[in-house]
DSSP file (Angstrom, degrees, kcal/mol; ACC not computed):
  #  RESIDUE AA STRUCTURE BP1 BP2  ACC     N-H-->O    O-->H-N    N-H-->O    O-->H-N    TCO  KAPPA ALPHA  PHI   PSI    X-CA   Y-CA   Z-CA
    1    1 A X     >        0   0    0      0, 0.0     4,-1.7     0, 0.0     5,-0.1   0.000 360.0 360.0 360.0 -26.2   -3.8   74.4  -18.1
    2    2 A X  H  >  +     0   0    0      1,-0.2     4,-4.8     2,-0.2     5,-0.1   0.877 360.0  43.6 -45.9 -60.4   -5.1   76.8  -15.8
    3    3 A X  H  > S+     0   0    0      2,-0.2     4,-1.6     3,-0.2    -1,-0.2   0.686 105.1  58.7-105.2  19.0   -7.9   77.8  -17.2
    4    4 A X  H  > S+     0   0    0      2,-0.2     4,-5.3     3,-0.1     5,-0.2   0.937 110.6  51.6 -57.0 -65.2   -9.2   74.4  -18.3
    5    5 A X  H  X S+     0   0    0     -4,-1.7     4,-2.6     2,-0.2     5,-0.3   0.879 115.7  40.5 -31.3 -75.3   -9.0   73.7  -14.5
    6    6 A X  H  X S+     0   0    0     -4,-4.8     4,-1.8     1,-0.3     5,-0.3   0.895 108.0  53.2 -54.0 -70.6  -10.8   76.6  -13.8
    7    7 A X  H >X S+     0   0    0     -4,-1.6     3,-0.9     2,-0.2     4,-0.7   0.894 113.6  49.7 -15.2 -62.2  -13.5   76.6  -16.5
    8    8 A X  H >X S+     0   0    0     -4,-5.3     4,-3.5     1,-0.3     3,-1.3   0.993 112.4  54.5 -56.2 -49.6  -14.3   72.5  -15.0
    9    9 A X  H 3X S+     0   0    0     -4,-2.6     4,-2.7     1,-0.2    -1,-0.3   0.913 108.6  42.3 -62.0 -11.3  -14.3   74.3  -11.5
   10   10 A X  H << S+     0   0    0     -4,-1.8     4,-0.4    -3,-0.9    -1,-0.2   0.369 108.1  59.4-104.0  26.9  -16.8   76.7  -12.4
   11   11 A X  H <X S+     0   0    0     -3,-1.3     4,-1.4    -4,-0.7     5,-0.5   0.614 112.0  39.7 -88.2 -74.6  -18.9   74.2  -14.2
   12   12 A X  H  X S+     0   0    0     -4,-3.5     4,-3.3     2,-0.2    -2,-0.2   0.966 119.1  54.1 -56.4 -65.3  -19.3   72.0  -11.0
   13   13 A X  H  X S+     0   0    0     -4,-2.7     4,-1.3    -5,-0.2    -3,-0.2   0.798 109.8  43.8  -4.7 -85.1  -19.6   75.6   -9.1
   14   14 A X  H  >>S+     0   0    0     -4,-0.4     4,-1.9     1,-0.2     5,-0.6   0.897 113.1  49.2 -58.9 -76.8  -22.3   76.7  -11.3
   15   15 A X  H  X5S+     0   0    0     -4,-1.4     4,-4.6     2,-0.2     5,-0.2   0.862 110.1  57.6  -1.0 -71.5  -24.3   73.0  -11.1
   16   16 A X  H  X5S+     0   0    0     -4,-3.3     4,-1.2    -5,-0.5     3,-0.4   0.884 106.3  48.1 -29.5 -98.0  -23.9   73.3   -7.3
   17   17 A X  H  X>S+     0   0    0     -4,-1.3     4,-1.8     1,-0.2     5,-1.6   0.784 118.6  36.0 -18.6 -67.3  -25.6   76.5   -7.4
   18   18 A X  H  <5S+     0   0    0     -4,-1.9    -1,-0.2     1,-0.2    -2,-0.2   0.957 107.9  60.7 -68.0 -36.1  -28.6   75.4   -9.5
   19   19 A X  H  <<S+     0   0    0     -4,-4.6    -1,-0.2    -5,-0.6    -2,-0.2   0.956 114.2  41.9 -38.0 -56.5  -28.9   72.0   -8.0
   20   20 A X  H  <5S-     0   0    0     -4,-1.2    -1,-0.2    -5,-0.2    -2,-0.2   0.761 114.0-125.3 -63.8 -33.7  -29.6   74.4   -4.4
   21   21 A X  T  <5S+     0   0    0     -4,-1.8    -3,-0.2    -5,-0.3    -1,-0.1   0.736  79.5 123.4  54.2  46.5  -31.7   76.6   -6.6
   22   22 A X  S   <S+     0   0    0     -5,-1.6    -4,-0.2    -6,-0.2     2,-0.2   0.737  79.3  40.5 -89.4 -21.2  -29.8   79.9   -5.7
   23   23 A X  S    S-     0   0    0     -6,-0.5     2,-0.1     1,-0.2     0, 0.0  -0.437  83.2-130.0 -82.2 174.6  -29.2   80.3   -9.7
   24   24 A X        -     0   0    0     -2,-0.2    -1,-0.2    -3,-0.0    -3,-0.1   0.093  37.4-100.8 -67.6-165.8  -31.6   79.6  -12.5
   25   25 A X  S  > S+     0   0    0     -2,-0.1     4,-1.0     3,-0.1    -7,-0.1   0.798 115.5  61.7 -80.4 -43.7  -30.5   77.7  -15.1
   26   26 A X  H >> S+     0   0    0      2,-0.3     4,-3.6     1,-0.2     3,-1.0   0.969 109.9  40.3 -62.4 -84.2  -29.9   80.9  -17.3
   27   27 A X  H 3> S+     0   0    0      1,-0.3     4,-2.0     2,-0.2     5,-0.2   0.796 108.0  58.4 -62.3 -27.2  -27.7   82.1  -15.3
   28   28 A X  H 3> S+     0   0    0      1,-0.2     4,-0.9     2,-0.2     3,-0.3   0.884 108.6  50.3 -65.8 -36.2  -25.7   78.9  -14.3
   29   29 A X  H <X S+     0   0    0     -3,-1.0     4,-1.3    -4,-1.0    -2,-0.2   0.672 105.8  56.9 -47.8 -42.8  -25.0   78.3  -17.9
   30   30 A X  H  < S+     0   0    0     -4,-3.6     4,-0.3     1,-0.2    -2,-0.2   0.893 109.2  41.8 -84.2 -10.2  -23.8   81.8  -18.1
   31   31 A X  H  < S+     0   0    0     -4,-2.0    -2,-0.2    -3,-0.3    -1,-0.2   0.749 111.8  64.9 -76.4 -24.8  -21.1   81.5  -15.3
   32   32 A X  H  < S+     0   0    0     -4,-0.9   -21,-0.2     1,-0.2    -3,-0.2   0.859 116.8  16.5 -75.2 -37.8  -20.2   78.0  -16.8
   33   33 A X  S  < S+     0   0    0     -4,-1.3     2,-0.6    -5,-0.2    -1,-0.2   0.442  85.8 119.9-148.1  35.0  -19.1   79.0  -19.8
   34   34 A X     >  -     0   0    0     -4,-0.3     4,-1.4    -3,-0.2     3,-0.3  -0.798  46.1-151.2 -95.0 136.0  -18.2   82.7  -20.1
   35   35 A X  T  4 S+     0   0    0     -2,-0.6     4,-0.3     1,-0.3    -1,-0.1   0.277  93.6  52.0-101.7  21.6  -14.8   83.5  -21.0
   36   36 A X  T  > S+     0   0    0      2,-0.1     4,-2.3     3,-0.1    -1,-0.3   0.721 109.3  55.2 -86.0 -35.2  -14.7   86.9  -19.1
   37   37 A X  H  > S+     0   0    0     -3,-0.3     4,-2.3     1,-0.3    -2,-0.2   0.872 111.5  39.0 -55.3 -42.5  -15.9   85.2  -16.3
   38   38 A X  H  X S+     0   0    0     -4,-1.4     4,-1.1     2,-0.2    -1,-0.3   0.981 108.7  61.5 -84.1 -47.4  -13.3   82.8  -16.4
   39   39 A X  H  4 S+     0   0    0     -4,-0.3     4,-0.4     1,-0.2    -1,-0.2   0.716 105.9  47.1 -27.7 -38.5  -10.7   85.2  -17.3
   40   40 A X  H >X S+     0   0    0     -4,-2.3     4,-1.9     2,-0.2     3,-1.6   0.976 107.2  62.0 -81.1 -58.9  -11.3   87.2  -14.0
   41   41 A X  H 3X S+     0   0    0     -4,-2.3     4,-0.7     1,-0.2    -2,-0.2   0.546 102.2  48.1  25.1 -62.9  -11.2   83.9  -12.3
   42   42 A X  H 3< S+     0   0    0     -4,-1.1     4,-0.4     2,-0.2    -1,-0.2   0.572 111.9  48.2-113.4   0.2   -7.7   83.2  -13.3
   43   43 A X  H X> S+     0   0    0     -3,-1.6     4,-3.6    -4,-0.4     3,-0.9   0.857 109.2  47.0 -52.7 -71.5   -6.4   86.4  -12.3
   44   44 A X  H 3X S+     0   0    0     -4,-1.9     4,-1.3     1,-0.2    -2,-0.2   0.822 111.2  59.7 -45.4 -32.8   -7.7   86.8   -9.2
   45   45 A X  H 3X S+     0   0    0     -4,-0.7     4,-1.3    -5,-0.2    -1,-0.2   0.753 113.9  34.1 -53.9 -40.0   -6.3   82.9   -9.0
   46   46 A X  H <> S+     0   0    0     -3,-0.9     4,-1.1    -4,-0.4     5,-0.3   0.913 114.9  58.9 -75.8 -61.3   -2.4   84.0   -9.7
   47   47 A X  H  X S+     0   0    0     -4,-3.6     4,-1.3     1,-0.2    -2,-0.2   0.579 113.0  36.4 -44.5 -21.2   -3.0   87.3   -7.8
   48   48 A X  H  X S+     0   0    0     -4,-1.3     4,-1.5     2,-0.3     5,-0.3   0.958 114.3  62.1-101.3 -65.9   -4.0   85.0   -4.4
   49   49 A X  H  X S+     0   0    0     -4,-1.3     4,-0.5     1,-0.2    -1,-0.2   0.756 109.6  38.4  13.7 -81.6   -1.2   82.7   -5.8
   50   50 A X  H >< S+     0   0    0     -4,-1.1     3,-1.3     1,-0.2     4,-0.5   0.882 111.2  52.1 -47.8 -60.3    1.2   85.6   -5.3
   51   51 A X  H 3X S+     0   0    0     -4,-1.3     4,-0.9    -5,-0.3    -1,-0.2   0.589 105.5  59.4 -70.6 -17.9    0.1   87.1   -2.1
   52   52 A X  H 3X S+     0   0    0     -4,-1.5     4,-1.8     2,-0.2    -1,-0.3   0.748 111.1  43.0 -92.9 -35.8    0.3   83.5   -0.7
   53   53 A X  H << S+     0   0    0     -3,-1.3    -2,-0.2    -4,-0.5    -1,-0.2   0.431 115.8  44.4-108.9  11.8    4.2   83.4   -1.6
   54   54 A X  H  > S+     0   0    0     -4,-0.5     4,-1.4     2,-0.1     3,-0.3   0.736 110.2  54.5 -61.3 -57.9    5.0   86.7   -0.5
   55   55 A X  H  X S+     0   0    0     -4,-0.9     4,-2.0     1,-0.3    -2,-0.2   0.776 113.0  46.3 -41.6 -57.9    3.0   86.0    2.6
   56   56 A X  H  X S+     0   0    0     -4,-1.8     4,-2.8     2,-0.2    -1,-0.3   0.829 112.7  47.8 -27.1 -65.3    5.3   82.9    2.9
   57   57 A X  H  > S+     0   0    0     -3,-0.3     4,-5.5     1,-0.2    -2,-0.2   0.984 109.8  55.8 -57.0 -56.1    8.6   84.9    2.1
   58   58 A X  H  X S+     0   0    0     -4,-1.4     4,-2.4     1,-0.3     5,-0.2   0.841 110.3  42.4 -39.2 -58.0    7.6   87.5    4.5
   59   59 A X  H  X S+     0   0    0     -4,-2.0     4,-3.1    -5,-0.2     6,-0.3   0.965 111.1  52.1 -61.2 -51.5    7.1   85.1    7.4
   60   60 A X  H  <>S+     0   0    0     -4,-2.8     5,-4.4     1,-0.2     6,-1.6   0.891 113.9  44.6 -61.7 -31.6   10.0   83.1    7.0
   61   61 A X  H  <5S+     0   0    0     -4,-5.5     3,-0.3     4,-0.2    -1,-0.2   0.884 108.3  50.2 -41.2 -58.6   12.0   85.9    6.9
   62   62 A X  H  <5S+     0   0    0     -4,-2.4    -2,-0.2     1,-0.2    -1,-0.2   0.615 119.1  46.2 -80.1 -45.2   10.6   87.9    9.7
   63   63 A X  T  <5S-     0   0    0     -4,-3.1    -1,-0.2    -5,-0.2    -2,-0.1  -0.168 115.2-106.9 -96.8  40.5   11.1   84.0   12.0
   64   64 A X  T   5S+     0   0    0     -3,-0.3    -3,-0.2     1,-0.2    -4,-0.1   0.806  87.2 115.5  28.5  47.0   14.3   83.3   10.9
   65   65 A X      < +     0   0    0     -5,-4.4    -4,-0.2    -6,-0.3    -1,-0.2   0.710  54.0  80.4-114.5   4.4   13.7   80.3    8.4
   66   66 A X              0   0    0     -6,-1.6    -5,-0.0    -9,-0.2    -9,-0.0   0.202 360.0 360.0 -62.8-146.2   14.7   81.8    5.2
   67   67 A X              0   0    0      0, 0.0    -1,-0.1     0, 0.0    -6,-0.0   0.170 360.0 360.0 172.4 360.0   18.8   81.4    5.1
């Protein structure tokens, strides 16, 4: 489900970008629907994921709200 999500964001993304006319065309079409692109995407998406609930743990710990 993930990387549907993602693929659609980088779809709008990429649009955005040409609409402004900081891409081409070319090239918006190739972020839109290359599936390394999106692959990396959805890594970097868990890893920030992770680091956000560590981040989390860390704090609550550190302030007494974990239990």
């Amino acid at each position: 489900m993930t990387s549907v999500l993602i693929r659609i964001a980088l779809r709008y993304l990429a649009a955005a970008l040409v609409a402004r006319g900081l891409f081409s065309p070319e090239i918006g079409g190739l972020l839109s629907s290359d599936p390394d692109i999106s692959m990396m995407l959805e890594i970097a998406a868990g890893a920030l994921i992770g680091l956000c609930a560590e981040t989390w743990y860390y704090l609550a710990s550190r302030l007494g709200w974990a239990r």
